[in-house]
C-alpha positions in Angstrom: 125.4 38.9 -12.2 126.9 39.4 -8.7 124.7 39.4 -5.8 125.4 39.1 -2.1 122.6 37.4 0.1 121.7 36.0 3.3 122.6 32.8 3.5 120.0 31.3 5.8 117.2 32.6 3.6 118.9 31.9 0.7 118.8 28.0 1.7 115.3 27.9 3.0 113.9 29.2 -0.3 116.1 27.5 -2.6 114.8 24.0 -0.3 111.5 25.0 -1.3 111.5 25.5 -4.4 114.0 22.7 -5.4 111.4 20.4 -4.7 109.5 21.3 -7.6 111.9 19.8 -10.3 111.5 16.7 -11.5 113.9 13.6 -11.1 113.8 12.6 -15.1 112.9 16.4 -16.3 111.7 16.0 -20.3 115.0 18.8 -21.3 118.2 19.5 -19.2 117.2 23.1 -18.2 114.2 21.9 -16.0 116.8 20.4 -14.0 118.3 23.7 -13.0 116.0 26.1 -11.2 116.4 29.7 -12.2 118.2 32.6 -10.8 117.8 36.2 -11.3 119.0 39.7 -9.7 117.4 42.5 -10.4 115.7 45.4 -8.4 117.1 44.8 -5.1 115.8 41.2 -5.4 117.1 37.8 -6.2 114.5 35.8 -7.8 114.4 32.1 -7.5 111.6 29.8 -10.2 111.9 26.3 -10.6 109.3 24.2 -13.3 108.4 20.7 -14.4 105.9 22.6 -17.0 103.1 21.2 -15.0 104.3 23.5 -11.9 106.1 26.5 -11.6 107.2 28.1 -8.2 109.2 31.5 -7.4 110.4 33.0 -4.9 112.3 36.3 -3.8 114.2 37.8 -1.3 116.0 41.4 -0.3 119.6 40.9 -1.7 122.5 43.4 -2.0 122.6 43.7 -6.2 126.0 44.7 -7.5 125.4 43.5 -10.7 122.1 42.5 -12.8 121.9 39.1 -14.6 120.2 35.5 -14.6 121.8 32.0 -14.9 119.8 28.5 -14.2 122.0 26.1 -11.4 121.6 22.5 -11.1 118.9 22.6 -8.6 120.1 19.4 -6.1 123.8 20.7 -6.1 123.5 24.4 -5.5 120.6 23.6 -2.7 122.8 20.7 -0.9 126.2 23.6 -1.2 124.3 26.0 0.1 122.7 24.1 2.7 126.4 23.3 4.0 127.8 26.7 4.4 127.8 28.0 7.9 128.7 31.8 6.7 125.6 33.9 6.9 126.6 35.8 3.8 126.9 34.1 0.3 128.1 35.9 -2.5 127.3 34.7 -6.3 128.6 36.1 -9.6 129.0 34.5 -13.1 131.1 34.8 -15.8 130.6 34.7 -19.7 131.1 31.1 -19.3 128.3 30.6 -17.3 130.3 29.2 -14.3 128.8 30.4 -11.1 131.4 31.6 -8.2 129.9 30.9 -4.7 131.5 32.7 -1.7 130.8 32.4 1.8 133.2 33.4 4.2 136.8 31.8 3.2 135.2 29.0 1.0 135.3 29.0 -2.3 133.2 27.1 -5.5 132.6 27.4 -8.8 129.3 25.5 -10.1 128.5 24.9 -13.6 125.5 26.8 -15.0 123.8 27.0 -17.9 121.5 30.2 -19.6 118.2 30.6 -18.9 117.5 30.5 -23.1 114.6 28.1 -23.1 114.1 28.1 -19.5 110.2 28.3 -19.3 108.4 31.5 -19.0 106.7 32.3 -15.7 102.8 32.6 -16.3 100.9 35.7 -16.1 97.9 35.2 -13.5 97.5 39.0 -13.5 94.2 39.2 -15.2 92.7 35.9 -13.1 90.1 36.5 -10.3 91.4 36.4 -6.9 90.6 35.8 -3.5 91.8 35.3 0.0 92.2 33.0 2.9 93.5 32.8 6.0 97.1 30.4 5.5 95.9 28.2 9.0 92.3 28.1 7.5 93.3 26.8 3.7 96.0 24.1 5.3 93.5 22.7 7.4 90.8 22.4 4.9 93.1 20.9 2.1 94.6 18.1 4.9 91.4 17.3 5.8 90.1 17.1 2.5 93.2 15.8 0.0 94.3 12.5 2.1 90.9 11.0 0.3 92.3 11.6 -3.1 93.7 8.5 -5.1 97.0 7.9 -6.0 98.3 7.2 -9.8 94.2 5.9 -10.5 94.0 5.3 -14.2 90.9 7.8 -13.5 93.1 10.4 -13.9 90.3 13.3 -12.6 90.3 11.6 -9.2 93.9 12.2 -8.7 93.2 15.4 -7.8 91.2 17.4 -5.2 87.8 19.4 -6.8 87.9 23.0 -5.9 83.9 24.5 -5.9 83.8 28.1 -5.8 80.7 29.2 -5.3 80.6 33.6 -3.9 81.7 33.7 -1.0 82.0 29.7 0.0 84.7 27.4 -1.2 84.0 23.3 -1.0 86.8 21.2 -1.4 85.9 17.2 -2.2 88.4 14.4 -2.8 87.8 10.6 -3.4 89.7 7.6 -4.6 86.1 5.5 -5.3 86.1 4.2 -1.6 85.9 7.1 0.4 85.1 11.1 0.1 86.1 13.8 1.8 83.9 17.2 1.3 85.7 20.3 3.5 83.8 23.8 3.3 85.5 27.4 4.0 84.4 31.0 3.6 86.9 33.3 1.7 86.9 36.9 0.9 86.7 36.9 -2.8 87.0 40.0 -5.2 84.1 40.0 -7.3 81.3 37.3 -7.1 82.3 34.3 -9.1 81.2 30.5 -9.3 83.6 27.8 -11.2 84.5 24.4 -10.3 89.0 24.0 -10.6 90.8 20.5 -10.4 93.8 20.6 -8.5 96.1 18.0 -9.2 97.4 16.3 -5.8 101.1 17.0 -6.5 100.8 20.2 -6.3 98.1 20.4 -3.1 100.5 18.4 -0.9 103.3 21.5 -2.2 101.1 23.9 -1.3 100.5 22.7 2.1 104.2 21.7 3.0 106.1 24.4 1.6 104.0 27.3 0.2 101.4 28.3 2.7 103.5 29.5 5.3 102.2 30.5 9.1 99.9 33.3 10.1 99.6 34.4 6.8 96.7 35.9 4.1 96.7 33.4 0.8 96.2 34.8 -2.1 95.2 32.5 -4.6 94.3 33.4 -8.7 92.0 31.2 -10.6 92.1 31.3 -14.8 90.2 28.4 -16.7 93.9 26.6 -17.6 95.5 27.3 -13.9 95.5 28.3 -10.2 98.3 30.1 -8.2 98.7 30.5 -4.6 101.0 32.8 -2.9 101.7 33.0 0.2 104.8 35.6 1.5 107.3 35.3 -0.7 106.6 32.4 -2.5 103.8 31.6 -5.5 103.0 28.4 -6.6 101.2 28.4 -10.4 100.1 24.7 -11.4 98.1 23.7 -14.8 94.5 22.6 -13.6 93.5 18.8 -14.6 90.7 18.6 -17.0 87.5 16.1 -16.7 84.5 15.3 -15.3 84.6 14.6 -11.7 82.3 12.2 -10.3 78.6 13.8 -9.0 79.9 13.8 -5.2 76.1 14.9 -4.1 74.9 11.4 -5.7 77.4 9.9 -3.3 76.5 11.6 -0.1 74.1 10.4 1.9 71.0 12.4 2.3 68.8 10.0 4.6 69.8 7.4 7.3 68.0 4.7 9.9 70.0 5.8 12.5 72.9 7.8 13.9 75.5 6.7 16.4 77.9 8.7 18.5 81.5 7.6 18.8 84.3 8.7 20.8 87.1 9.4 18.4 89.8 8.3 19.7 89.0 5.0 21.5 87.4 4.3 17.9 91.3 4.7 16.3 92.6 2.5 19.2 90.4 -0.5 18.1 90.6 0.0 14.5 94.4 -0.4 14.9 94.1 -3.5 17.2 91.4 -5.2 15.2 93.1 -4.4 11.4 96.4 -6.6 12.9 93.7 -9.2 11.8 93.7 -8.3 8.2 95.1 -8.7 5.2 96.3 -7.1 1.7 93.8 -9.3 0.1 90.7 -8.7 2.7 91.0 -5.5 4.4 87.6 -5.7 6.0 86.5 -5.4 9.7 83.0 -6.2 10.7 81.0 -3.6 12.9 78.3 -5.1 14.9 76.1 -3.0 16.6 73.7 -4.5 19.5 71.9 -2.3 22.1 74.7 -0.2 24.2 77.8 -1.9 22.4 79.8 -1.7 19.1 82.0 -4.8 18.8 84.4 -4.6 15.6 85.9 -8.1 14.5 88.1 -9.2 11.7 89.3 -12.9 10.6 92.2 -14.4 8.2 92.4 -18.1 7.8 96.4 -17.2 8.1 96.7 -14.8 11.1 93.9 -15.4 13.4 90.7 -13.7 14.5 90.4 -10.1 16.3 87.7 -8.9 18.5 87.1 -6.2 20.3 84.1 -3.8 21.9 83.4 -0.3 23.0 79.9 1.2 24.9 77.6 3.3 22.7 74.7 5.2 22.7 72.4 2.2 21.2 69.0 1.0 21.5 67.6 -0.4 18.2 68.2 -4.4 16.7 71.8 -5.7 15.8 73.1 -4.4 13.1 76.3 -5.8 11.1 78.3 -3.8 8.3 81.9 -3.7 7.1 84.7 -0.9 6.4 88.2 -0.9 5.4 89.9 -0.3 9.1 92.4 1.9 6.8 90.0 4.2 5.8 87.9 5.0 8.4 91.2 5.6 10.0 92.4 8.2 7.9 88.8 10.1 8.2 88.7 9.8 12.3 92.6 11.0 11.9 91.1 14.1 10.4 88.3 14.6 12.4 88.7 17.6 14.9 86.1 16.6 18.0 86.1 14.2 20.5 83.3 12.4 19.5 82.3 11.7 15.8 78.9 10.8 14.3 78.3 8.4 12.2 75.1 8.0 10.2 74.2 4.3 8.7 71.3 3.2 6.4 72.2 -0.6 5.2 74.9 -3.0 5.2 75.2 -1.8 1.6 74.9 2.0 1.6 77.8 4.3 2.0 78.2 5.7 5.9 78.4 9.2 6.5 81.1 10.5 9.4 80.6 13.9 10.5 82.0 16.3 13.1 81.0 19.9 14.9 82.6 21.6 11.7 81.3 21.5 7.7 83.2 18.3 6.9 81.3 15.3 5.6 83.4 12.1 5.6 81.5 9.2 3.2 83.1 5.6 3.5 81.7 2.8 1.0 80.9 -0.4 2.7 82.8 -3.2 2.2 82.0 -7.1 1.9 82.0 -9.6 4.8 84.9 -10.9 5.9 85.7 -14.8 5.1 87.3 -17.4 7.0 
């Protein structure tokens, strides 16, 4: 192989896709990500078997091959170089010569024998999305998903296609987020697909890139997303995820209307006066005013108060400050909604758009 690229692009794809392989991979090629020339195109894929990612570029070919580099090396050499040309070529001893301008390296490689196979999403059904339009519904969706929960199916986000209409819903048990977007799909199709987070939180930071059409591939095993250059196919998690319509509520006693970001301001002031083992702020309604306190025998005692559009008896209910954080953070209006029944149902936070924000009360705080 001997290839001479563009060393700018070369780095920002190689950073990409570097940060697919894993820290402790389960056999020493995973550690490498692969590279191939062929066709007037250098062709990057990394994998943790869970993930694979690829990548290509226009590159001048002067001779075909493939060799796997230590990811972490060759991205952190290439990063360095201020040349904008690199040239690459191996020898049968799999040592990798990297030129750029008067510097000169030699990297060890190793063959791409038993490097994994990239799957085949050819025969999946497709459809597309606007890149601004699927990063916004995944952030606003995915933050609600739980982290390393032994219930492994809510480590993920739930993708609902249903025609034209795709829902996604995320919970860790103690809130939910449910995000709805139209999409232009190929042929009418309706499936449920269980992203694992890992590979959401890719998607969004180095896949989807700017004023782009997605195009993302669904097969019962796996989804793919490209976007430009790049495609991102990850292994779908299997189980039963929770009955999210059981969790939303579907009546209330009443409906408030809170300005957003005053709202965050308090929350922040107000959850100084928690702690890891009660994380609970008290919201008190009385006619025209919210007043949020919280109270730990070790710190002290928080209150403060906002004006709202109230008229009925005083009410009293508690959320995790955290939470409902995180879901006004995500919000897009000015003002929220938010819908209450009883101290001990679930409240519902909506906005002008589709999203539906559900946040599980929480009990009293104690001296």
């Amino acid at each position: 192989m001997r290839v001479v690229s563009a060393r700018p692009e070369l780095a920002m794809l190689v950073g990409k896709i570097q940060n697919i392989v894993s820290s402790k991979p389960v056999i020493p090629v995973l550690a490498n990500i692969l590279v191939e020339a062929y066709n007037d195109e250098l062709i990057i894929s990394a994998s943790d078997l869970m993930v694979s990612m690829r990548a290509k570029m226009e590159a001048n070919i002067l001779e075909e091959g493939a060799i796997t580099l230590p990811a972490r090396r060759f991205f952190q050499l290439i990063r360095e170089l201020t040349s904008e040309e690199v040239e690459l070529s191996i020898s049968n001893d799999e040592i990798v010569s990297i030129q750029s301008g008067d510097s000169k390296f030699c990297l060890n490689g190793m063959s791409k024998i038993g490097f994994p196979t990239f799957p085949d999403l050819s025969e999946a059904t497709h459809f597309s999305v606007h890149s601004d339009r699927l990063k916004e519904v995944l952030s606003r969706s995915a933050f609600a998903a739980a982290r390393e929960d032994s219930r492994h199916v809510l480590n993920g986000v739930l993708m609902m296609v249903d025609n034209g209409e795709v829902t996604f819903v995320a919970t860790d048990g103690k809130r939910l987020a449910k995000v709805s977007t139209s999409v232009e799909l190929e042929h009418p199709h309706r499936h449920d697909y269980l992203i694992p987070l890992k590979t959401v939180e890719e998607m969004t930071r180095s896949v989807i890139s700017n004023e782009e059409v997605v195009r993302v591939s669904l097969d019962s095993e796996r989804i793919g997303v490209e976007s430009g250059c790049v495609l991102l196919i990850t292994k779908l998690l299997s189980g039963e995820y929770p009955d999210v319509d059981r969790v939303i509520p579907k009546e209330h006693r009443f409906k408030i209307a809170l300005h957003r970001e005053e709202l965050m301001a308090l929350l922040k002031q107000v959850a100084l006066f928690t702690t890891d083992r009660s994380r609970s702020v008290c919201f008190i309604l009385t006619p025209g005013e919210l007043t949020l306190t919280a109270r730990a025998s070790d710190i002290g005692e928080g209150r403060v108060s906002m004006p709202v559009d109230y008229s009925g008896e005083t009410f009293e209910m508690a959320f995790n400050p955290f939470s409902f954080q995180d879901v006004l953070r995500h919000s897009t209006d000015e003002t929220v909604s938010l819908a209450l029944t009883t101290p001990c149902d679930p409240g519902l936070v909506t906005d002008s758009t589709s999203a539906q924000y559900v946040i599980m009360p929480m009990s009293f705080y104690s001296a």
